[in-house]
DRENDO-1510 file (C-alpha; in Angstrom, 1 decimal, always signed):
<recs>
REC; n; res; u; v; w
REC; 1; UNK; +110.8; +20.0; +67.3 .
REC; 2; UNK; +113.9; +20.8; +65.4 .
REC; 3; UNK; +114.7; +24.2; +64.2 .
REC; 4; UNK; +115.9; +23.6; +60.7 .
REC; 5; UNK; +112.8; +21.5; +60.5 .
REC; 6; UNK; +110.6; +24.0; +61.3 .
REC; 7; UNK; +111.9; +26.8; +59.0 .
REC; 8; UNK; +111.7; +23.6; +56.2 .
REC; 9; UNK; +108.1; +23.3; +56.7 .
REC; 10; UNK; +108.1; +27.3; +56.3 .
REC; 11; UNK; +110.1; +27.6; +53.4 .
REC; 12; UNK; +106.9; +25.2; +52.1 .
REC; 13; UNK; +104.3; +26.8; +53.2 .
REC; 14; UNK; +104.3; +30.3; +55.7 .
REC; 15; UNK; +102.4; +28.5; +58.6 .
REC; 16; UNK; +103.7; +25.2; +58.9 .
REC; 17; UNK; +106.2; +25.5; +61.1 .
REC; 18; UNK; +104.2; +26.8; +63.4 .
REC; 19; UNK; +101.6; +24.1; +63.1 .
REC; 20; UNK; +104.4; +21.7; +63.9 .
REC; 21; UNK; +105.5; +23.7; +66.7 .
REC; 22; UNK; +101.6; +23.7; +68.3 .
REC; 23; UNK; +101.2; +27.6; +67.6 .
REC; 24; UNK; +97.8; +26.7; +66.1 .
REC; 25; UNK; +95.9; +29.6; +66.0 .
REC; 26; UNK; +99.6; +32.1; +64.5 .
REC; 27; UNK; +99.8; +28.9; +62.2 .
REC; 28; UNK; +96.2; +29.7; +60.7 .
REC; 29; UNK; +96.7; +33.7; +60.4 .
REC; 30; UNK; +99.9; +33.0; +58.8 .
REC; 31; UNK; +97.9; +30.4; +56.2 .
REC; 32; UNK; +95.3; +32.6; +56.1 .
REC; 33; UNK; +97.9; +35.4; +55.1 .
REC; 34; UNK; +99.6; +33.6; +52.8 .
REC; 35; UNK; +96.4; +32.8; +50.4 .
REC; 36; UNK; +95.1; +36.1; +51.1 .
REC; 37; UNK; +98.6; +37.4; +49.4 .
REC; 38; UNK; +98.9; +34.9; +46.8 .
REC; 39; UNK; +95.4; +35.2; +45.7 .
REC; 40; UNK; +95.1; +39.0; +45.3 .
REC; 41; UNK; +98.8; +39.7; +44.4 .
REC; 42; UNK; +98.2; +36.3; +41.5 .
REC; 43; UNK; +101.2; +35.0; +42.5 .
REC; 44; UNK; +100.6; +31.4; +41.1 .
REC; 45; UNK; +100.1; +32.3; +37.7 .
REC; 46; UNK; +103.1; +34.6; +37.9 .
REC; 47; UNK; +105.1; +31.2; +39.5 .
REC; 48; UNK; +103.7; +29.1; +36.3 .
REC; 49; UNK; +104.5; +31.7; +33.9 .
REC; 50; UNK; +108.2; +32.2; +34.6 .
REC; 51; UNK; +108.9; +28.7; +34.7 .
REC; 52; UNK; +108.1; +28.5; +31.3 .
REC; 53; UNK; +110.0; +31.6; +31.1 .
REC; 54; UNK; +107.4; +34.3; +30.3 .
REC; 55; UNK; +108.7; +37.3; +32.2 .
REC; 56; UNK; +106.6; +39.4; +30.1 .
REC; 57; UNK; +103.4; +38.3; +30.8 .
REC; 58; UNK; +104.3; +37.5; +34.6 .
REC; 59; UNK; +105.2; +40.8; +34.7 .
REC; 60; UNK; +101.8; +41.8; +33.2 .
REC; 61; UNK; +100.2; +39.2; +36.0 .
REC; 62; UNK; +101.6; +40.4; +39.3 .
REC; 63; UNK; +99.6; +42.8; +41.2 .
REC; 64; UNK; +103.0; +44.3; +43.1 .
REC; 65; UNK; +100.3; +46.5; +45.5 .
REC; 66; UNK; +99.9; +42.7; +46.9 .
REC; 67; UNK; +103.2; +41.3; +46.3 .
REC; 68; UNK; +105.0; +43.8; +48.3 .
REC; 69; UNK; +103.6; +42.1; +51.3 .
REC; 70; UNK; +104.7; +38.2; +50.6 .
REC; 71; UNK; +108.5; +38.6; +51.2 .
REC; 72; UNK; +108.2; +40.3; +54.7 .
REC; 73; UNK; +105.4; +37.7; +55.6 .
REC; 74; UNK; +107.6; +34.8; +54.4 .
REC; 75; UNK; +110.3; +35.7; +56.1 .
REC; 76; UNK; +108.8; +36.1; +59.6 .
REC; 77; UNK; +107.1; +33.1; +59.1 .
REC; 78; UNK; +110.6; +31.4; +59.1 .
REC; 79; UNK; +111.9; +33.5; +61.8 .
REC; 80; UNK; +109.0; +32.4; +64.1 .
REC; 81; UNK; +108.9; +28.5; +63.5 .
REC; 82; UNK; +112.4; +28.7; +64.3 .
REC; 83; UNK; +112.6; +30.6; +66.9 .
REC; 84; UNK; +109.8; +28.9; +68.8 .
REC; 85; UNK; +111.2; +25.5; +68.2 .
REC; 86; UNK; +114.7; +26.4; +69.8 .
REC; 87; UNK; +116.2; +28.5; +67.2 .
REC; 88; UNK; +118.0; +31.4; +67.3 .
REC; 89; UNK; +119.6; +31.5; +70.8 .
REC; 90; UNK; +122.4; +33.7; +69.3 .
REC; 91; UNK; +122.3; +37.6; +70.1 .
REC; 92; UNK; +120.9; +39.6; +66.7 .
REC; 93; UNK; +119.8; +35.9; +64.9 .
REC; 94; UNK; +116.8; +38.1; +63.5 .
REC; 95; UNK; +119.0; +39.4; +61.0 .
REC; 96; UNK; +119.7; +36.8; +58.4 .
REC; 97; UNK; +115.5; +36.6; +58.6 .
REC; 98; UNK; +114.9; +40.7; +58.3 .
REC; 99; UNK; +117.4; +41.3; +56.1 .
REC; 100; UNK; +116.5; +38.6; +53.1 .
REC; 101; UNK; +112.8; +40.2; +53.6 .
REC; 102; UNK; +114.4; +43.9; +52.5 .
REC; 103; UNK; +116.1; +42.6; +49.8 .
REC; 104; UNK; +113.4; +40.5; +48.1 .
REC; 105; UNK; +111.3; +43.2; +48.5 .
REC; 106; UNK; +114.1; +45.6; +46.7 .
REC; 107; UNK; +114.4; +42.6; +44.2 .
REC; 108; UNK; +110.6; +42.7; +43.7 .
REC; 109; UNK; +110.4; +46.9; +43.2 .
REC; 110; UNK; +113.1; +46.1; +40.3 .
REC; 111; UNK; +112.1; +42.9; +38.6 .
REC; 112; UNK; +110.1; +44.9; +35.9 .
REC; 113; UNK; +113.2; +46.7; +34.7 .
REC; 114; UNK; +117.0; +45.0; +36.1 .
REC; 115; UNK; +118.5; +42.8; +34.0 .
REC; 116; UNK; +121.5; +40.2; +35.0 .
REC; 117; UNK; +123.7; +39.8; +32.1 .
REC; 118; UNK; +121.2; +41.2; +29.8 .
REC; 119; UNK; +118.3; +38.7; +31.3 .
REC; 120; UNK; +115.0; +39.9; +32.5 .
REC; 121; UNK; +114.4; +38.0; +35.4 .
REC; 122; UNK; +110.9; +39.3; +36.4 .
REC; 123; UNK; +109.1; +39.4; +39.6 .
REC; 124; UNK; +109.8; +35.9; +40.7 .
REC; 125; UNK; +113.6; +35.0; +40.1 .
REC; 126; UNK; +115.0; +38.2; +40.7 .
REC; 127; UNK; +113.6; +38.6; +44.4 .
REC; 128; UNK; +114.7; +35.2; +45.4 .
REC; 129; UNK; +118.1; +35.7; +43.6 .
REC; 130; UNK; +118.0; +38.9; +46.2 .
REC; 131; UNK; +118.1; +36.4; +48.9 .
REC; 132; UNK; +121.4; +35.6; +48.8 .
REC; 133; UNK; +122.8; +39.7; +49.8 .
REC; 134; UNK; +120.4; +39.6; +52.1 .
REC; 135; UNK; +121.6; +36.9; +53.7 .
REC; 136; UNK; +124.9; +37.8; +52.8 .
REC; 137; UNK; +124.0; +41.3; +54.7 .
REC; 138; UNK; +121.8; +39.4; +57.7 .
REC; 139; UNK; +125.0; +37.4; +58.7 .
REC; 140; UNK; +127.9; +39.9; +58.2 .
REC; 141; UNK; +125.9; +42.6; +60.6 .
REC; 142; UNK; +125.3; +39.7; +63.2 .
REC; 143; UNK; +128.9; +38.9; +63.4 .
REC; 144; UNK; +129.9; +42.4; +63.4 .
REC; 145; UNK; +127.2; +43.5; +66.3 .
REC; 146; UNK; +128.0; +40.2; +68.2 .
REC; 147; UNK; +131.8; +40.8; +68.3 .
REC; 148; UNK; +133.3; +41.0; +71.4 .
REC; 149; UNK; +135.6; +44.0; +72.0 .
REC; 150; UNK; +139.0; +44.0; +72.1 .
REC; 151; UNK; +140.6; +44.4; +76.0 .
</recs>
């Protein structure tokens, strides 16, 4: 199994990867999870509605109690299918993973009230614009912590 494969499958769905990698019992938890989330936190409407760009009432929609949860299961999920098919080998690979789950959750806790260049965003856009510093954040610590001294 290839790694990038693997966290594909998870981006998808949280579980997939780890079907494909033969971890069928964390594969079902992590399904299991995932509608569990989605279901109670009403994450599809609040997909549907800002994609026709109703923050408002997506807003109105989420049940963040719920939603909280999602980015740190995601994210794991991703960290896991890769890592059991091969992936991160490198010391402190984790980090790209656990720090994109911090800073969708930050984006999440501020979607009802930041605005980018004026724009609500809302509790869908805004966490996975979040991504990007937190991989930005992930990768910069990695190289720092895997840095060899100077002799």
């Amino acid at each position: 199994m290839d790694a990038k494969e693997a966290v594909f499958w998870s981006i998808a769905l949280p579980g997939f990867g780890q079907f494909l990698n033969g971890k069928w019992l964390k594969g079902l938890m992590l399904v299991g999870l995932e509608f569990l989330i989605n279901i109670q936190a009403n994450f599809n409407e609040v997909i549907i509605s800002s994609f026709n760009g109703n923050i408002d009432l997506a807003i109105q929609q989420t049940d963040f109690q719920w939603l909280m949860f999602y980015p740190c299961l995601y994210f794991f999920a991703m960290w896991d299918a890769f890592k059991d098919a091969g992936g991160g080998k490198k010391r402190n690979a984790f980090l790209p993973f656990a720090f994109s789950a911090y800073f969708v959750t930050v984006g999440l806790i501020f979607s009802t009230k930041l605005k980018i260049f004026g724009v609500l965003l809302g509790p869908m856009w805004l966490p996975m614009l979040f991504v990007i510093p937190g991989l930005g954040v992930g990768f910069l610590l990695q190289a720092i912590l895997n840095r060899k001294p100077i002799t």
